[in-house]
C-alpha positions as CSV (number, residue, x, y, z in Angstrom):
1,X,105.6,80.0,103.3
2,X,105.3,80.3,99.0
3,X,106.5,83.4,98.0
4,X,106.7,84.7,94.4
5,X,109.6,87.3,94.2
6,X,109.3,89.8,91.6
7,X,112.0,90.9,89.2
8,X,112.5,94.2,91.5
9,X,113.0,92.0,94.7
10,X,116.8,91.8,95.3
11,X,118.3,88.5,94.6
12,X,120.0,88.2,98.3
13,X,116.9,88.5,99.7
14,X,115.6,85.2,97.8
15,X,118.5,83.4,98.9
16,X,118.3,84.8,102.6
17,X,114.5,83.2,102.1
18,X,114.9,79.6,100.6
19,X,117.9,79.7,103.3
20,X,115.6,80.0,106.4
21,X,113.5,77.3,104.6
22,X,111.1,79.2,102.6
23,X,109.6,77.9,99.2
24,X,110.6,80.9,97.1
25,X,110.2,81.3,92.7
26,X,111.7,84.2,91.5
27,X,110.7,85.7,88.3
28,X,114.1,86.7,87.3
29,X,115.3,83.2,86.9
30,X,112.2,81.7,85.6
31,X,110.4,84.3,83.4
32,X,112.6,87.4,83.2
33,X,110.5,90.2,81.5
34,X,106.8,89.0,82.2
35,X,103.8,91.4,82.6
36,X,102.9,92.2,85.8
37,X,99.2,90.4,85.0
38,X,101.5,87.2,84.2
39,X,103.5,87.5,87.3
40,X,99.8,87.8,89.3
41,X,98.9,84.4,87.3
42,X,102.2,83.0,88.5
43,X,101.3,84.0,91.8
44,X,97.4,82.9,91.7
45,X,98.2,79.2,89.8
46,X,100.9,78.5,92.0
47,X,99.2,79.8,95.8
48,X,102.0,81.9,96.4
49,X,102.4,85.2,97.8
50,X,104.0,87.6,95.3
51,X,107.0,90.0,97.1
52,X,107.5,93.3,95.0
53,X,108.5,97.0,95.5
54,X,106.1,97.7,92.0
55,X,103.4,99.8,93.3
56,X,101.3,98.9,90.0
57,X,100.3,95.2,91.6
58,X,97.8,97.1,94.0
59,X,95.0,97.9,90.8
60,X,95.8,94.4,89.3
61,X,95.1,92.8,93.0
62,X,92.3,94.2,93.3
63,X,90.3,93.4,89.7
64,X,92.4,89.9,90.1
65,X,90.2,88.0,92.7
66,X,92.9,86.3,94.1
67,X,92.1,83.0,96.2
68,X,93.0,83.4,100.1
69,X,95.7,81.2,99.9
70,X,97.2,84.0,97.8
71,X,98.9,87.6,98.9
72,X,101.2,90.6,97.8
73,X,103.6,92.0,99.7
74,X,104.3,95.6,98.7
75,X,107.7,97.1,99.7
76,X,107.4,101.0,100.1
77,X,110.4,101.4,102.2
78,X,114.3,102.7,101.8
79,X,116.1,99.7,99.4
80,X,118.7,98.7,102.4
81,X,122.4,98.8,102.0
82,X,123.1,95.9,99.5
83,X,125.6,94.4,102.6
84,X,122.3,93.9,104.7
85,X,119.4,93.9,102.4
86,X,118.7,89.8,102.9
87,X,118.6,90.3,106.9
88,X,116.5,93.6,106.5
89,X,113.7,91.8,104.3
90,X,113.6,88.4,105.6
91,X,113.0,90.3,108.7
92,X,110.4,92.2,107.5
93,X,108.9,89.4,105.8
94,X,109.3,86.8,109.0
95,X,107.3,89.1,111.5
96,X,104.3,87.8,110.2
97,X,102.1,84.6,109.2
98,X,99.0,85.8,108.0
99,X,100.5,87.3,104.6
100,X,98.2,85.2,102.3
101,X,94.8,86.5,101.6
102,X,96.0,90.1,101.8
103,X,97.4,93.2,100.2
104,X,100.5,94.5,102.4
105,X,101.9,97.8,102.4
106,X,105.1,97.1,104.5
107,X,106.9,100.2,105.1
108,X,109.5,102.0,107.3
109,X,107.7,101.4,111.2
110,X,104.4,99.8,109.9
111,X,102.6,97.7,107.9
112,X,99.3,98.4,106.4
113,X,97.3,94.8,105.6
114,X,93.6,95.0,103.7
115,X,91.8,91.8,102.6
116,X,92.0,90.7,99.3
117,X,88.4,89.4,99.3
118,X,85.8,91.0,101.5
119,X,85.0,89.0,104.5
């Protein structure tokens, strides 16, 4: 999968990610500091799905029209301990395939998924 990791999304867990074969641009290394409305470009242009734990993506996602090939992954969970936060994520991330046209809540014991564009 293309992800888009924001500047909140731990470093580790980008690495845990392009390790297991992902195709993973962080912000951090590329364009530390950028708006959140630039990081949703980044994330539109380039088909990716963004991973954040910035609950402020959810209004932007929804006035963005983001293509289907698109998604955000919204962290609302505990930040693991920093000795197992790439294995808890990747996880997280790697129960599913269907991230892309969606808005994901992924929390402690669920995840909540709505469609980006109505059906």
């Amino acid at each position: 999968m293309r992800f888009l990791a924001d500047e909140n999304f731990p470093g580790d867990a980008v690495s845990a990610l392009r390790a297991a074969g992902h195709d993973v641009s962080s912000v951090s290394e590329r364009s530390p500091g950028a708006r959140d409305v630039d990081v949703l470009v980044m994330a539109e242009t380039e088909l990716r799905i963004l991973l954040t734990f910035d609950k402020d993506f959810g209004e932007l996602a929804w006035n963005a029209g983001l293509p289907a090939s698109c998604g955000i992954m919204l962290f609302r969970m505990p930040t693991p301990p920093a000795a197992s936060i790439e294995e808890a994520l990747l996880a997280r991330i790697e129960e599913r395939s269907d991230w892309a046209g969606h808005f994901s809540v992924i929390e402690t014991g669920r995840v909540r998924m709505r469609s980006l564009r109505p059906a």
